[in-house]
KEKOLMI-358123 format. One record per atom (N, C-alpha, C): residue number from 0; residue in three letters; chain; atom name; x, y, z. Coordinates in steps of 0.2 Angstrom, whole numbers, plus 5000, padded with zeros to 4 digits. Example, Ala and Ser with C-alpha at 12.3 -4.5 7.8 and 13.67 -1.06 7.14 Angstrom:
VOKE; n; res; chain; atom; X; Y; Z
VOKE; 0; ALA; A; N; 5066; 4972; 5039;
VOKE; 0; ALA; A; CA; 5062; 4978; 5039;
VOKE; 0; ALA; A; C; 5066; 4984; 5039;
VOKE; 1; SER; A; N; 5064; 4989; 5035;
VOKE; 1; SER; A; CA; 5068; 4995; 5036;
VOKE; 1; SER; A; C; 5064; 5000; 5039;
//
This chain:
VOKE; n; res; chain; atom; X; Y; Z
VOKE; 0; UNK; A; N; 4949; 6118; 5092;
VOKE; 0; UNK; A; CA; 4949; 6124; 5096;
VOKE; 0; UNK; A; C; 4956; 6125; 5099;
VOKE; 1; UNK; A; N; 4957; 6132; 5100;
VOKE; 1; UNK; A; CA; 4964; 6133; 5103;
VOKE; 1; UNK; A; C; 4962; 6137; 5109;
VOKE; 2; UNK; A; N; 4965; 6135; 5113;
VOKE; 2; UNK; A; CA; 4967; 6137; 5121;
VOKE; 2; UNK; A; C; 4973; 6139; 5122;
VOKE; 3; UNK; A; N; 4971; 6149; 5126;
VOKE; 3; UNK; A; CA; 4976; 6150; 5127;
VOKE; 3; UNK; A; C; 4978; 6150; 5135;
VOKE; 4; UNK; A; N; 4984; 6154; 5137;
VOKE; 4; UNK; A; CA; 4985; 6151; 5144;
VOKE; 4; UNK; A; C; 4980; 6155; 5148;
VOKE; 5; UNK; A; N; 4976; 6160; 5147;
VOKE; 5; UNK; A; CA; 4972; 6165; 5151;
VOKE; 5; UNK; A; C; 4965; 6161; 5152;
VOKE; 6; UNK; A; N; 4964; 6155; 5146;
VOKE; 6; UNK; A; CA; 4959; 6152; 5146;
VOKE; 6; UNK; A; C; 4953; 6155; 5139;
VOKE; 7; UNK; A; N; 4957; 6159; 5135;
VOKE; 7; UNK; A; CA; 4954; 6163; 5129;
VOKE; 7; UNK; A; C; 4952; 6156; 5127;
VOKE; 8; UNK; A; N; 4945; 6152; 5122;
VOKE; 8; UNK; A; CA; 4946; 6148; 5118;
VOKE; 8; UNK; A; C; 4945; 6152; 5111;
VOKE; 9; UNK; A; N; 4949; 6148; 5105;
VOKE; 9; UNK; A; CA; 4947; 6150; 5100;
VOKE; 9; UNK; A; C; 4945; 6146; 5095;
VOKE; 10; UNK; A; N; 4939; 6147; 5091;
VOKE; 10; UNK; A; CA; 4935; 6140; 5088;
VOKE; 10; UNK; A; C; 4938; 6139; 5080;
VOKE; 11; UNK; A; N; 4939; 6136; 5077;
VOKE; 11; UNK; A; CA; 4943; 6136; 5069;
VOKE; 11; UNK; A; C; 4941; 6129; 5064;
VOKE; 12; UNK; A; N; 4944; 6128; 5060;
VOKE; 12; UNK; A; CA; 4948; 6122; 5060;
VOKE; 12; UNK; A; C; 4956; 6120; 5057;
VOKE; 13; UNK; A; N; 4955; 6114; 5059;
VOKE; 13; UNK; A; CA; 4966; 6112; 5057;
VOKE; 13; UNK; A; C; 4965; 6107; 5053;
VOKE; 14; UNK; A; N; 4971; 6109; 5051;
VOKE; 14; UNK; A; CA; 4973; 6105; 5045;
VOKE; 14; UNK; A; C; 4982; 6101; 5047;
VOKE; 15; UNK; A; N; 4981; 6095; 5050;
VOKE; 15; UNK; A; CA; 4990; 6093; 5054;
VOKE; 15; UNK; A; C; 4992; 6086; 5049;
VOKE; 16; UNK; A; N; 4997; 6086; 5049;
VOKE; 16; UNK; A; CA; 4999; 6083; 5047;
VOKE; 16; UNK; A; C; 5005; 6081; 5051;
VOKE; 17; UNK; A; N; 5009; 6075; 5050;
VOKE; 17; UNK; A; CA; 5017; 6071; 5055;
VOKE; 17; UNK; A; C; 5022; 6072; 5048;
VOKE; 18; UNK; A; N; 5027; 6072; 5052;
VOKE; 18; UNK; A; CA; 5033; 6069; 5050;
VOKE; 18; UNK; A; C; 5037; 6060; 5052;
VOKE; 19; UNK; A; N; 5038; 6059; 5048;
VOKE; 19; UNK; A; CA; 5042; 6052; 5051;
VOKE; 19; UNK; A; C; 5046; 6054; 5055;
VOKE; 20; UNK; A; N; 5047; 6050; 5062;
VOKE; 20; UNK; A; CA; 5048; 6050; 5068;
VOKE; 20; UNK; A; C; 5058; 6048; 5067;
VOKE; 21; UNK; A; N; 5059; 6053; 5072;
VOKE; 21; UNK; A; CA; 5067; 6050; 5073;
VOKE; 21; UNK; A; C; 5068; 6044; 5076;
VOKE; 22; UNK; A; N; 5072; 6042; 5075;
VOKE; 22; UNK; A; CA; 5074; 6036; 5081;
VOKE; 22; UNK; A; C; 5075; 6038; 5086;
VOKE; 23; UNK; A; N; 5070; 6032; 5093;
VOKE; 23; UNK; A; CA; 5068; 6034; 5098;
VOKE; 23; UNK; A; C; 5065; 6039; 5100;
VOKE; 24; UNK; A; N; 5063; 6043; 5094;
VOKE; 24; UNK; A; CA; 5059; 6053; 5097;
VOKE; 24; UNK; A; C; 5052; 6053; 5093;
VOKE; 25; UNK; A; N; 5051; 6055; 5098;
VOKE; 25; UNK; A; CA; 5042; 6060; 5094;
VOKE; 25; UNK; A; C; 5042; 6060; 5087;
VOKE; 26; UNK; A; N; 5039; 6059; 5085;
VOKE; 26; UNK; A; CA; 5038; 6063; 5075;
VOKE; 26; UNK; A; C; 5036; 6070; 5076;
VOKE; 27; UNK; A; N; 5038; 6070; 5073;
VOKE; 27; UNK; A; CA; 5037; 6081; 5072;
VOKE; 27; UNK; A; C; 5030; 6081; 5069;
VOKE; 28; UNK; A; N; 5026; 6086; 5072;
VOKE; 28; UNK; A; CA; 5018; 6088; 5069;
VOKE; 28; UNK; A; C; 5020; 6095; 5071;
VOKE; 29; UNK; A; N; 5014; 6098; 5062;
VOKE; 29; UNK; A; CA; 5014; 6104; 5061;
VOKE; 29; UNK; A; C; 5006; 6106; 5059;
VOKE; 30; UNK; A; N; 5004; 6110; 5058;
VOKE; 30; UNK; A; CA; 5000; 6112; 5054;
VOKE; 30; UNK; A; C; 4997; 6118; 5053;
VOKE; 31; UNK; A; N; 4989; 6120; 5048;
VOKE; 31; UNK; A; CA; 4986; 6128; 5050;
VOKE; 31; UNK; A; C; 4980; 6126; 5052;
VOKE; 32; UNK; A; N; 4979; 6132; 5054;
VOKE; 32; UNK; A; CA; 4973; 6133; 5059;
VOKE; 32; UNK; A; C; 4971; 6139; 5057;
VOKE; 33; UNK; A; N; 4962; 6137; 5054;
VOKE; 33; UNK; A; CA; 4959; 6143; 5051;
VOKE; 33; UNK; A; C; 4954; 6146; 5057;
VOKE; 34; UNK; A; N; 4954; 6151; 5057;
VOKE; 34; UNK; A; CA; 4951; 6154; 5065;
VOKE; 34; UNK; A; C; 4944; 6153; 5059;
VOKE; 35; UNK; A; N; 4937; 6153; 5066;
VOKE; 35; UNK; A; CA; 4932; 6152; 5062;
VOKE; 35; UNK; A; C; 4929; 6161; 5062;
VOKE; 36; UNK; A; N; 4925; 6162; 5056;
VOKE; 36; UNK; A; CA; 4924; 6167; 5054;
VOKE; 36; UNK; A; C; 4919; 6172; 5059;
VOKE; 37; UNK; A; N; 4917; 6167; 5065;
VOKE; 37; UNK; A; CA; 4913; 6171; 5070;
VOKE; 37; UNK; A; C; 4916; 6173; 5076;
VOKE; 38; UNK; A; N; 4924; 6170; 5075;
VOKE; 38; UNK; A; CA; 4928; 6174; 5081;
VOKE; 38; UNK; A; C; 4930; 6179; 5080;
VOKE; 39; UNK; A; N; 4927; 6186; 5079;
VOKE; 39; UNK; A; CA; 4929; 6190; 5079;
VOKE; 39; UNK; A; C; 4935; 6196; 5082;
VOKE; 40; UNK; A; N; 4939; 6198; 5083;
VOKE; 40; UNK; A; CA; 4944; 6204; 5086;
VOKE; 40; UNK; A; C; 4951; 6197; 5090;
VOKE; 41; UNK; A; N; 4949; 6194; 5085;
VOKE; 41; UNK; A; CA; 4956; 6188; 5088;
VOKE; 41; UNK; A; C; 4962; 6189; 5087;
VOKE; 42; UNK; A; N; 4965; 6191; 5091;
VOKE; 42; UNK; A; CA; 4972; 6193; 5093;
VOKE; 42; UNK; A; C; 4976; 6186; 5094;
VOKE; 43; UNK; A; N; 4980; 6182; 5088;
VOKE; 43; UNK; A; CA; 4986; 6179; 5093;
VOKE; 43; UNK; A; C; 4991; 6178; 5090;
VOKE; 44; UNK; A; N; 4997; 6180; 5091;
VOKE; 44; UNK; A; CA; 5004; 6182; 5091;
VOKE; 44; UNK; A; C; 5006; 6177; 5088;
VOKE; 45; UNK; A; N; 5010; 6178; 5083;
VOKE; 45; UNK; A; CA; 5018; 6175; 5083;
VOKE; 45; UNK; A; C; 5022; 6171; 5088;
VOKE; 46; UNK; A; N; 5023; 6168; 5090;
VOKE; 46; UNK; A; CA; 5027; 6165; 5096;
VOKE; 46; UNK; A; C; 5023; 6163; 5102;
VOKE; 47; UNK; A; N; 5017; 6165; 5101;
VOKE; 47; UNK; A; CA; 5011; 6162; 5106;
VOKE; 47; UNK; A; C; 5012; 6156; 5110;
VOKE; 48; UNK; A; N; 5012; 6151; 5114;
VOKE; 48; UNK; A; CA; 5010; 6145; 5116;
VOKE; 48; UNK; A; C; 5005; 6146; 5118;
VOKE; 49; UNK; A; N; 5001; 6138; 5113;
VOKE; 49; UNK; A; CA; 4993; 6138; 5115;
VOKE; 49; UNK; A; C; 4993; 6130; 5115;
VOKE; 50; UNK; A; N; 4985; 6126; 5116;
VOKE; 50; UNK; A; CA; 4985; 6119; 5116;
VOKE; 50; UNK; A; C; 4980; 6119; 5111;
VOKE; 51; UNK; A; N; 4982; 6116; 5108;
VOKE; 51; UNK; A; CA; 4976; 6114; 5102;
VOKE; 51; UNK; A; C; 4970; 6106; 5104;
VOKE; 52; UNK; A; N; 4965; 6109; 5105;
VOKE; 52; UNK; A; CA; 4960; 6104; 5105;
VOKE; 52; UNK; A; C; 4956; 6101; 5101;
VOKE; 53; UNK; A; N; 4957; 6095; 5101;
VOKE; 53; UNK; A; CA; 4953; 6090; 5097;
VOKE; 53; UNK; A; C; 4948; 6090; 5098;
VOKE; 54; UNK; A; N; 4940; 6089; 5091;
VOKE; 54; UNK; A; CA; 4935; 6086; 5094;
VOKE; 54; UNK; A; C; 4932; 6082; 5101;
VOKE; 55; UNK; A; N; 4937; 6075; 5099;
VOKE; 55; UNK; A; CA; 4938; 6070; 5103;
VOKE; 55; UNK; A; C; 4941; 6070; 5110;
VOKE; 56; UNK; A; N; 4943; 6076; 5113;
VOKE; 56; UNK; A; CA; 4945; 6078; 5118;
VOKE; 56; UNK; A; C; 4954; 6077; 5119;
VOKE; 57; UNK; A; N; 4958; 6075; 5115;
VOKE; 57; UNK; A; CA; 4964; 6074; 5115;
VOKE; 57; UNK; A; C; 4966; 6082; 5113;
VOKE; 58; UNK; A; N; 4973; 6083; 5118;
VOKE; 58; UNK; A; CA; 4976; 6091; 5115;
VOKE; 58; UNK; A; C; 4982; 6088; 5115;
VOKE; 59; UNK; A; N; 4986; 6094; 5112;
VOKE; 59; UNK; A; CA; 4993; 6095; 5110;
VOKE; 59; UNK; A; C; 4994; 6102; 5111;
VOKE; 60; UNK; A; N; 5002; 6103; 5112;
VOKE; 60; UNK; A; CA; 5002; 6109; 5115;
VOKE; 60; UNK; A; C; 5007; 6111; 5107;
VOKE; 61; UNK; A; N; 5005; 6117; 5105;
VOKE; 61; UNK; A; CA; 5009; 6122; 5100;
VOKE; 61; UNK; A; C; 5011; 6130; 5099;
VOKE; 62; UNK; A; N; 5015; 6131; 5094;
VOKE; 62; UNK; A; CA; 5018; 6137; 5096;
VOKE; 62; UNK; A; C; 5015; 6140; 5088;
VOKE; 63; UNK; A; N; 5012; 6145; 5088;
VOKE; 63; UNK; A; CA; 5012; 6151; 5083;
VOKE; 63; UNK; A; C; 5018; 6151; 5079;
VOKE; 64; UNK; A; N; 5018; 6150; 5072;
VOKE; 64; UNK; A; CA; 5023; 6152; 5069;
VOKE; 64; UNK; A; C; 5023; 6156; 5064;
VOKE; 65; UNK; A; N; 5017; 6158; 5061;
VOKE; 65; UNK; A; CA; 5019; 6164; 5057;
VOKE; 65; UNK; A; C; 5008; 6165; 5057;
VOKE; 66; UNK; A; N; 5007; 6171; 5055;
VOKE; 66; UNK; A; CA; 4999; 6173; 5055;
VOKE; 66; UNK; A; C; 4998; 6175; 5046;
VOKE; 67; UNK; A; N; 4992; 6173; 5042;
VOKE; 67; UNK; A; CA; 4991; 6174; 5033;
VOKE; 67; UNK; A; C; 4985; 6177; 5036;
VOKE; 68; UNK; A; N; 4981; 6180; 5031;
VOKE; 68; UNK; A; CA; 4976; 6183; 5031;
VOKE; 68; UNK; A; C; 4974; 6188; 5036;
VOKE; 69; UNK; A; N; 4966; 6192; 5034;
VOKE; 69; UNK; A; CA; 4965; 6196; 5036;
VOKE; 69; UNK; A; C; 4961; 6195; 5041;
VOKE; 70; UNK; A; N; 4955; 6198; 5045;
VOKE; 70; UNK; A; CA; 4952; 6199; 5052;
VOKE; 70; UNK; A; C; 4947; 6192; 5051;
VOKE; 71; UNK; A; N; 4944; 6194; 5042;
VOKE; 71; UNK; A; CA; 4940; 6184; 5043;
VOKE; 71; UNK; A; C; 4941; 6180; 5040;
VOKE; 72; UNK; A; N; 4947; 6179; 5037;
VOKE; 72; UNK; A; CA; 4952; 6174; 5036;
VOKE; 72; UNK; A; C; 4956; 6172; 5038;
VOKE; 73; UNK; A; N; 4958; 6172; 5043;
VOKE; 73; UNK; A; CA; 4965; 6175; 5048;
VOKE; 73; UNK; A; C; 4967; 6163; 5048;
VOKE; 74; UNK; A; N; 4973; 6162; 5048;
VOKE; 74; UNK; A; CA; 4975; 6158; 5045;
VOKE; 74; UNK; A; C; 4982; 6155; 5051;
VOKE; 75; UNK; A; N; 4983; 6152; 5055;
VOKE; 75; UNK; A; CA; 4989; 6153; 5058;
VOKE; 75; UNK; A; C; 4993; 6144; 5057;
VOKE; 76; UNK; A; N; 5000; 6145; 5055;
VOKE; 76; UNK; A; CA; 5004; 6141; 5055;
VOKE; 76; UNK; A; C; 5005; 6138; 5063;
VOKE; 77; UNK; A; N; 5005; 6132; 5066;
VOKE; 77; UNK; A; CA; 5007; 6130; 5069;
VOKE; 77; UNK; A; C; 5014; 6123; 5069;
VOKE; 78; UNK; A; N; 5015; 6122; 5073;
VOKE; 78; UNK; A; CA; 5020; 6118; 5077;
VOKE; 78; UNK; A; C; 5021; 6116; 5083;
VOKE; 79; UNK; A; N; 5019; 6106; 5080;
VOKE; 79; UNK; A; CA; 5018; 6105; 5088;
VOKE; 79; UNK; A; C; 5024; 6105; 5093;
VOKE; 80; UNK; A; N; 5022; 6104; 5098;
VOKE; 80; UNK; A; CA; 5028; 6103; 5103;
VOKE; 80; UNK; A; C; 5030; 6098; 5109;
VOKE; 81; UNK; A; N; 5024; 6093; 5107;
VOKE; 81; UNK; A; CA; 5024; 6087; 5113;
VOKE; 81; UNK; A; C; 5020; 6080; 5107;
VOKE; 82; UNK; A; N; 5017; 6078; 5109;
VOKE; 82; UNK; A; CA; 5015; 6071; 5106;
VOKE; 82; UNK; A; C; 5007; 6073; 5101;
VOKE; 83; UNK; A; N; 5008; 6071; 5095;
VOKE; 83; UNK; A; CA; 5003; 6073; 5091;
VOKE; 83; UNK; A; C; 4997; 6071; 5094;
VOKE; 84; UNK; A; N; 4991; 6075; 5093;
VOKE; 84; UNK; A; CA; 4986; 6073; 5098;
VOKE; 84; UNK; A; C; 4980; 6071; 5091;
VOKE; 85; UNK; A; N; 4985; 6067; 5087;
VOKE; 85; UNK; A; CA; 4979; 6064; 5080;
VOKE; 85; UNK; A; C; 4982; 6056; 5079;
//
């Protein structure tokens, strides 16, 4: 589920994966996020911050990086920006 700041939820799935962590820092996490076919007229941006919600109640917060596909495929690239929430 992605959360936006107004409180939009939007329901999907994600596909995340990490990077090997630098010395002393965060590991880098990325992934996409398939919006689900029943969210219809979803609107969200390039350059968005939103939180991504886990099942299990864990978030992490991300940034829109690029938007694939059409109204019911709509596919978005993300990038996380705090502590992987997997």
């Amino acid at each position: 589920m992605l959360l936006s700041a107004d409180g939009t939820r939007t329901s999907g799935t994600a596909a995340l994966f990490s990077e090997p962590g630098r010395k002393g820092g965060l590991r880098p996490w990325a992934g996409d996020f398939r919006v689900a076919t029943d969210a219809t007229g979803v609107e969200i941006p390039v350059g968005m911050a939103l939180t991504l919600e886990m099942p299990d109640g864990r978030s992490g917060k991300v940034i829109v990086q690029s938007r694939k596909g059409g109204s019911k495929n709509t596919v978005l690239a993300l990038l996380g920006e705090d502590q992987a929430p997997f």
